[in-house]
C-alpha positions as a Markdown table, in Angstrom:
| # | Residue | x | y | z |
|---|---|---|---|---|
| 1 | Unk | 102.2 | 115.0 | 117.6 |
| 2 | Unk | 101.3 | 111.5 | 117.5 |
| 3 | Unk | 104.0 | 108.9 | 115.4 |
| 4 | Unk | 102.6 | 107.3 | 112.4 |
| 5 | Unk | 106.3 | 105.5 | 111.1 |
| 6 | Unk | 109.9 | 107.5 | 111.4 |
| 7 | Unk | 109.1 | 109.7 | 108.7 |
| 8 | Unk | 105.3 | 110.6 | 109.4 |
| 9 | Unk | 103.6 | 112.7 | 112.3 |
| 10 | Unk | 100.3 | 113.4 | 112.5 |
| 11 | Unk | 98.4 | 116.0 | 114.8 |
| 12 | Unk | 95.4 | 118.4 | 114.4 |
| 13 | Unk | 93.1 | 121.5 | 114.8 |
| 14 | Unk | 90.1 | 121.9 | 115.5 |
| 15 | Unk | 88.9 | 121.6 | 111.8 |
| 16 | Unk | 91.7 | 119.1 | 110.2 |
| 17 | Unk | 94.5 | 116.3 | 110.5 |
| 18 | Unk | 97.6 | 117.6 | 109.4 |
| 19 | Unk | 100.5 | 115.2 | 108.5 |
| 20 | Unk | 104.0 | 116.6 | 108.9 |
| 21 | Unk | 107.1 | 114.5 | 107.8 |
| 22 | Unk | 110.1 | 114.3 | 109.6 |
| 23 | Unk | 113.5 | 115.4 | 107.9 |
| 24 | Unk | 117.0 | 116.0 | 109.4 |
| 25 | Unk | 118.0 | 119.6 | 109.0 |
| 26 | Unk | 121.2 | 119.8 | 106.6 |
| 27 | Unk | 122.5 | 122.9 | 108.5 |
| 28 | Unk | 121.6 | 121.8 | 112.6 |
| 29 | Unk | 121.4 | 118.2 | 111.8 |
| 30 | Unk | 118.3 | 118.2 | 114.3 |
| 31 | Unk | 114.4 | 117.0 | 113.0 |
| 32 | Unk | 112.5 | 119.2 | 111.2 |
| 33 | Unk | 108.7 | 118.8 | 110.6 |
| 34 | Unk | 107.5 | 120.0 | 107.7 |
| 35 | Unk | 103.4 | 119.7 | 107.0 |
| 36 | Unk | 102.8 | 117.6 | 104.2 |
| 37 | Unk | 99.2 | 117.5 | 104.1 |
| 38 | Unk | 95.7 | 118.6 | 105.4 |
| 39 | Unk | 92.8 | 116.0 | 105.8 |
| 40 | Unk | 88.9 | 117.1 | 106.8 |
| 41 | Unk | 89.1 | 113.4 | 108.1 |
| 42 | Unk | 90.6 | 109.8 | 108.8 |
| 43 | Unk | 89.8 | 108.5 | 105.8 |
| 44 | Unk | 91.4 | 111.4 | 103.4 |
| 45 | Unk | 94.5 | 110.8 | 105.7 |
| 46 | Unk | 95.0 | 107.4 | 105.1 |
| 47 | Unk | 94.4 | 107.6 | 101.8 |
| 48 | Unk | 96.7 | 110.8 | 101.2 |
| 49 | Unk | 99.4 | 108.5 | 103.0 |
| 50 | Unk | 99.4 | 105.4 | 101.2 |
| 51 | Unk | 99.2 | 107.2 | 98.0 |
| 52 | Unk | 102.5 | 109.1 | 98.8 |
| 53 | Unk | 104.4 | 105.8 | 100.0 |
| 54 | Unk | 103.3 | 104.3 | 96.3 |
| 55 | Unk | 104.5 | 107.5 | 94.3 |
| 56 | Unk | 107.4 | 107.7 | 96.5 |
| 57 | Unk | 108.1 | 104.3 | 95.7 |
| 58 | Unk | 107.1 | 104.4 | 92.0 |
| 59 | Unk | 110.6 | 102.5 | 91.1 |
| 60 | Unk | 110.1 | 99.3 | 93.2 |
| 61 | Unk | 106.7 | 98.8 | 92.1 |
| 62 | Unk | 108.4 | 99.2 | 88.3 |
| 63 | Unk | 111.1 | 96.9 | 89.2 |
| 64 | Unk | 107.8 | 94.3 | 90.9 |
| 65 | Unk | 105.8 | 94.6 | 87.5 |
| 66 | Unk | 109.4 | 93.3 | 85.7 |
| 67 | Unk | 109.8 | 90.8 | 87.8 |
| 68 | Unk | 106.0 | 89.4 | 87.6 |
| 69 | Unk | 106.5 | 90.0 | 83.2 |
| 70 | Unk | 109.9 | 87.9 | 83.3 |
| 71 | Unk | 108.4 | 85.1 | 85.5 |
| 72 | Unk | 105.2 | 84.8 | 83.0 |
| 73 | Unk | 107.7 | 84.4 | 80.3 |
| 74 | Unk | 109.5 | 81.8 | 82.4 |
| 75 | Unk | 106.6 | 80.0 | 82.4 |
| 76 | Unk | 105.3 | 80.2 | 79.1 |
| 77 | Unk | 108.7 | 79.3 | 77.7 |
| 78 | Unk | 109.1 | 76.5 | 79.5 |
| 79 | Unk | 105.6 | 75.3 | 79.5 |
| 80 | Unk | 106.3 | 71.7 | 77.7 |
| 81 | Unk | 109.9 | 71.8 | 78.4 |
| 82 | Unk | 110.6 | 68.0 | 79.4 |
| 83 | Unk | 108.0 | 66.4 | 78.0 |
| 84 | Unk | 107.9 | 63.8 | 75.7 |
């Protein structure tokens, strides 16, 4: 299996990519690699990837789009502010 980060492994058969991802085993407390996804190529695989870090991250990109809403009110509120 090859290392993509600490939490994805990829390796294949003849006919696909599989992506396995790496937990710790709440009984042994040793890695467990559990396959996650199967890709006909490269290009499915990296997409199938990035999609799961955004959706497993769903929360900081909320928390983002707040932060980029209350800095465009910043703005517009104090857009004038010390002028005379």
């Amino acid at each position: 299996m090859i290392r993509i980060t600490d939490r994805w492994y990829l390796d294949s058969d003849s006919m696909q990519f599989i992506i396995y991802e790496r937990t710790i085993s709440k009984k042994t407390g040793k890695d467990v690699y559990n396959s996650r996804a199967f890709c006909g190529n490269l290009f499915q695989l990296k997409n199938w990837l990035i999609n799961k870090e955004i959706f497993d991250n769903i929360e900081l990109l909320n928390n983002i789009s707040r932060c980029e809403e209350l800095s465009k009110t910043i703005d517009k509120t104090l857009t004038g502010v010390g002028k005379k």
